[in-house]
Structure formats: structure tokens, C-alpha cells
N, C-alpha and C positions, 0 to 999 in steps of 0.2 A: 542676294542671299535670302534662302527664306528660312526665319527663326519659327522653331516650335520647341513649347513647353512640354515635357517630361512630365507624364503627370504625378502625382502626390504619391499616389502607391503605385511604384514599380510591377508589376505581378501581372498574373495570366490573364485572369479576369478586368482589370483597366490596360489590355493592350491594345483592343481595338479601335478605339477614338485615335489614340496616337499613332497607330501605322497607318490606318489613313489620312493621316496629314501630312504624313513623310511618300507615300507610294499612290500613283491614280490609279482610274478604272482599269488602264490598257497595262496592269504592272511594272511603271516604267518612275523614277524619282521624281519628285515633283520639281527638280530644280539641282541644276549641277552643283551648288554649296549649299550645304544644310546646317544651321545652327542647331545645336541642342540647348537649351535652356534649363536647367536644372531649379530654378529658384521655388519653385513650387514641391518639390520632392521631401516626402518627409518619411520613406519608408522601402524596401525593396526585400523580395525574396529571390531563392537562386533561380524560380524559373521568368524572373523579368531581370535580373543578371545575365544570364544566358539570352533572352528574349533580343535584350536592345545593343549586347554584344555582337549577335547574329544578323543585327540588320544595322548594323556601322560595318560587319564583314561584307556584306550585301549592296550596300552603298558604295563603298570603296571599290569592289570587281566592276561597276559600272562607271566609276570615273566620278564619283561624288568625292565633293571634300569635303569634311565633318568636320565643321568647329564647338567649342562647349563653351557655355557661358557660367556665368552666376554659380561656380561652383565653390563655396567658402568648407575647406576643411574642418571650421569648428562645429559646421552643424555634424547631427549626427549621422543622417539619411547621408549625407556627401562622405563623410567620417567612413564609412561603410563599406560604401564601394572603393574605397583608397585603398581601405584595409585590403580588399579584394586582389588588388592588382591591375583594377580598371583603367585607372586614368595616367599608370604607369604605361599599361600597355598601347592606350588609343590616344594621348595627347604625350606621350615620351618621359613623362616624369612623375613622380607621386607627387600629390598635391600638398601635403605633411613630412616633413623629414622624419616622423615618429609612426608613417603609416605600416603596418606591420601587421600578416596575415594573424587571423583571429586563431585562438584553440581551436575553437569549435565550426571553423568555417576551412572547407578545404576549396580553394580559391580558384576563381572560374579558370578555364582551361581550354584553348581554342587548339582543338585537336582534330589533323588530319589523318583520315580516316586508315591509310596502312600503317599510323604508330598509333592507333587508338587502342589496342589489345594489350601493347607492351605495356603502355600507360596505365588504363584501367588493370592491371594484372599485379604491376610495381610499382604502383604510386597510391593509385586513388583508391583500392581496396583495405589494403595493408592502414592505408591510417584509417578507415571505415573502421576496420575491428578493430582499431587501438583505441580509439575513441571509445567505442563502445564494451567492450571489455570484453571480446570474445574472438575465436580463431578466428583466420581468413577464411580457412573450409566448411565452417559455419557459416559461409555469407556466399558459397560457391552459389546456390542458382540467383541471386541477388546479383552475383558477380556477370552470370552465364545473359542474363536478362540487359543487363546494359550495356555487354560487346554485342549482340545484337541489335537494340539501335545503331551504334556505328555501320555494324554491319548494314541493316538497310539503307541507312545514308550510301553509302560506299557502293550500294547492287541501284536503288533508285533515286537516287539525288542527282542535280548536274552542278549541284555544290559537292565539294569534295572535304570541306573543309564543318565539322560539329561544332558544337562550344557545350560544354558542360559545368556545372555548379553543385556543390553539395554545402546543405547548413545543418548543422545539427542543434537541436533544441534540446537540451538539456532538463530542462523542468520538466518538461510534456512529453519526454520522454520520445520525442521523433526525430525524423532523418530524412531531410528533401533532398533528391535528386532530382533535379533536368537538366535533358538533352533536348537541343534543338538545333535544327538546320533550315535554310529558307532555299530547299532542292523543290520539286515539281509538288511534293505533297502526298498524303497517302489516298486523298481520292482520285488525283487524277490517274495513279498505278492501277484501280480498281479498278476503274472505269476503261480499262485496257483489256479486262477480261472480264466484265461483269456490267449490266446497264446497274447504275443507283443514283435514282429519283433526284437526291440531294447530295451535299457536300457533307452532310448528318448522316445519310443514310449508307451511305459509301463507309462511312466508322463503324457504323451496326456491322455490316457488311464484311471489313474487314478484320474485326475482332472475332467473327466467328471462329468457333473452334472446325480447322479442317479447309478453312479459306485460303487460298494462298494464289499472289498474282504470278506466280512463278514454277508453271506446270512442271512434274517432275522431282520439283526437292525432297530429299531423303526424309525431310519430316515437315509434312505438306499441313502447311495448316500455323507450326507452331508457334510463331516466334509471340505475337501477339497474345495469342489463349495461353501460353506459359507464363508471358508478363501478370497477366492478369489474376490468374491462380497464384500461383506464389505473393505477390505484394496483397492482392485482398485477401483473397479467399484461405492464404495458410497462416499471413501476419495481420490478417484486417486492417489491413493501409489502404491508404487511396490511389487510384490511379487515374489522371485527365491526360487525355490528346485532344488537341488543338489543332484542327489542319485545312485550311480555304475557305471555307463559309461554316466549317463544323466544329463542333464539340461533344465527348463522351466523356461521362466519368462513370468510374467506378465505386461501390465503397461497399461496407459488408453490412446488412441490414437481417437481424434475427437468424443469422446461420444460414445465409447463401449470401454470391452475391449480388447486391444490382445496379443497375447502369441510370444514370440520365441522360439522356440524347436531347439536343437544341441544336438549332441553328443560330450563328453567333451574330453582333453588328457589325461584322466587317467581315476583313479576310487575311488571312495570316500565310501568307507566301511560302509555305513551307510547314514542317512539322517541329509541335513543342510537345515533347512529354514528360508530364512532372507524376514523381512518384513521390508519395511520403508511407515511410516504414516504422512502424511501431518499435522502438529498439526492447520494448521489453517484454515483446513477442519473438524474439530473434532464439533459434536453439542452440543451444553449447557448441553443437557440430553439426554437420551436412558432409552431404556427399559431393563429391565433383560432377559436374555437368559438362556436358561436351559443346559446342557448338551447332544451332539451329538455320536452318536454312529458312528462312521466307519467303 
């Protein structure tokens, strides 16, 4: 069995030391049983929730067996993801008989992508605005913006299966969402109809407004440059995708917005996109939005 530590902060930014130690060069597990180590964990957001959910789903479709170690429910970081449903769902039991989803955490969610609309539509919106103190149709293109990730999962993934997380922060007044899937990724889509340079530049690439790897849809271009308008550019939230050797973020800088493009230390078998949304830039109402093709 090979043990690897989980590092200290769960999240987007410390994912890539640890999935290379779980995943080699050829994409393939390093080892038919994998320990997970937990004792070093002192902290976790939804999109490395989602992150190391997605790659126990990933692990598991190849015939890995994942064991977990060092997980003591009184810490807090472990306390956490109990609360979640995590170790309910991936080791069969909660690890506290008092573990119990948080208010303010609507708890990760491994959803297949033909019930992802119902889901996001009667579940995970609905307490979004309760949470936050305002209609569902207030939150439609916020709503319209995350059935299209699924939706790309479900057109280019050869995972079939998301996992999503929302936390909301109450002081700071924000709202993380992410989704992520470990499917082919959004450069390798790109690079199906488009040469790009790098696994950085394939995101430049496919954020543009008007881009789309899928000649023909009714609204060519959108799925991406709507995300990005609406989270930054109308709530000044942030927006990062994570996907094989790249990274983009977005964020609103003096009234437009702008991007950072890297190339990352590793590689992330698939696509993560964490959104966080200003809840008190959210407007009373909105209009409904329809569905985006990409």
C-alpha cells in the first residue's frame, strides 16, 4: 500500500504536490491501494472538498482501494469534512455520532450528470437564496452558469459522474462554489479544434468570448464568457479553472475584468472550477435564463 499525506490546507492552490503522488506521468494510480493520511490536515475549502472527492471517484473506477488514516474527529479540519458527509460517504460511517451538516455549508454532492439540473434546480439553489436572503430567480443566471458545468462534464467528460461543494462565509459576506470532474479536461477539447501553445493557453483560449469546441451551438461561444461576466464582471467575485498543466483566474480590478494565466506544478486530470460570489452584490431579482450550449 502506498500512504500519502493530505496536505495542511486542503484547496486548489496545495492540490498539486498531492496528486502527484497519487497519479504518474502515464495518468495511471501509482499503486492499487492508496492510504490517505490525514494527520497533517488543519483546514479545507469546497473546491479541495470537491477536489479529493473527485479523485477517491477516480481512483475507485480504476480498481484502487482507498484507505484513510489518522482521522481524529475532535480535530477541527477532520470535524469538518464529517460535518460534510465525506467520510460517511467514502469510508461507510460518520466518524462522530454528533457529525451534522453545518448551516452554512451545503454539503458536497457527487452528482451524475442526467440528475445534475433536477439537483441544482431543487436542492442546491433553493437553500443558496435561503441562506442568503433573497429569491431563487435572483440567483437564475448564477443558477443557469453551474447546470452548464455539468452540462460540459456530461458533452466532454469520459467521467460521467461531478462532485460539487458550496460554503458560505458569513462575515465576508461570500459564497464558494465548485465543481469538478477528472474527464479529458478543457485543453485537451480545445486542442481538438484549435492548436494552443500550452495547457495555460488552451484557458486563454477557451474563455474567449465566441470560442466554442463544438461547431454549430445555438450560442457559440457562451458557456465560459457568461460564467465569467456574471461572477466577476456584474458581482465582482472571483473565478479560477484548473485543468492539466493550467490555470486562469479571474477577478475585477478598477472596472473591468482581468485574468492571470500560469502554468501550474503539476497536472490536474480533469477540470476544477471554483467560483466565489459576493452575496451582498447579489440583486433582489433576476430574470430566468435558459440553457447554454458549448
Amino acid at each position: 500500500m502506498l500512504t500519502i499525506r493530505v496536505p495542511s490546507r486542503l484547496s486548489a492552490q496545495r492540490m498539486y504536490g498531492f496528486l502527484n503522488e497519487v497519479i504518474d506521468e502515464d495518468m495511471e494510480p501509482r499503486d492499487d491501494t492508496i492510504g490517505l493520511d490525514f494527520s497533517r490536515l488543519s483546514f479545507s475549502d469546497a473546491a479541495g472538498v470537491t477536489m479529493i472527492s473527485n479523485l477517491i471517484e477516480w481512483l475507485r473506477k480504476r480498481g484502487v482501494t482507498v484507505d484513510f488514516s489518522n482521522c481524529d474527529p475532535d480535530d477541527q479540519a477532520i470535524s469538518y469534512l464529517d460535518d460534510t458527509g465525506f467520510f460517511e460517504t467514502y469510508w461507510g460511517a460518520k466518524l462522530s455520532p454528533f457529525a451534522r451538516v453545518r448551516c452554512t455549508t451545503y454539503p458536497f454532492k457527487r452528482l451524475h450528470c442526467s440528475d445534475s439540473h433536477q439537483w441544482i434546480d431543487g436542492n442546491v439553489f433553493p437553500w443558496i437564496a435561503n441562506q442568503i436572503g433573497v429569491s431563487v430567480k435572483a440567483l437564475a443566471e448564477f443558477k443557469t452558469c453551474v447546470r452548464e458545468l455539468f452540462n460540459n462534464i456530461h458533452d466532454h467528460s469520459t467521467e460521467e459522474i461531478g462532485c460539487m461543494h458550496v460554503q458560505k462565509y458569513p462575515v465576508a459576506n461570500r459564497l464558494k462554489i465548485a465543481v469538478s470532474d477528472f474527464g479529458v479536461g478543457i485543453p485537451n477539447e480545445v486542442r481538438k479544434v484549435k492548436d494552443a501553445r500550452t495547457d495555460a493557453h488552451a484557458l486563454v483560449i477557451a474563455t474567449t468570448e465566441g470560442f466554442t469546441s463544438k461547431p454549430g451551438g445555438k450560442n457559440m461561444g457562451a458557456g465560459l464568457s457568461y460564467l465569467i461576466d456574471n461572477v466577476v464582471g456584474r458581482n465582482c467575485g472571483l473565478l479560477s479553472i484548473y485543468s492539466g498543466e493550467g490555470e486562469i483566474e479571474f477577478h475585477p480590478e478598477t472596472g473591468r475584468i482581468a485574468k492571470r494565466v500560469s502554468i501550474s506544478d503539476g497536472y490536474y486530470p480533469g477540470t476544477l472550477v471554483s467560483m466565489t460570489l459576493r452575496t451582498d452584490m447579489l440583486p433582489e431579482e433576476g430574470d430566468d435564463a435558459g440553457d447554454l450550449e458549448w
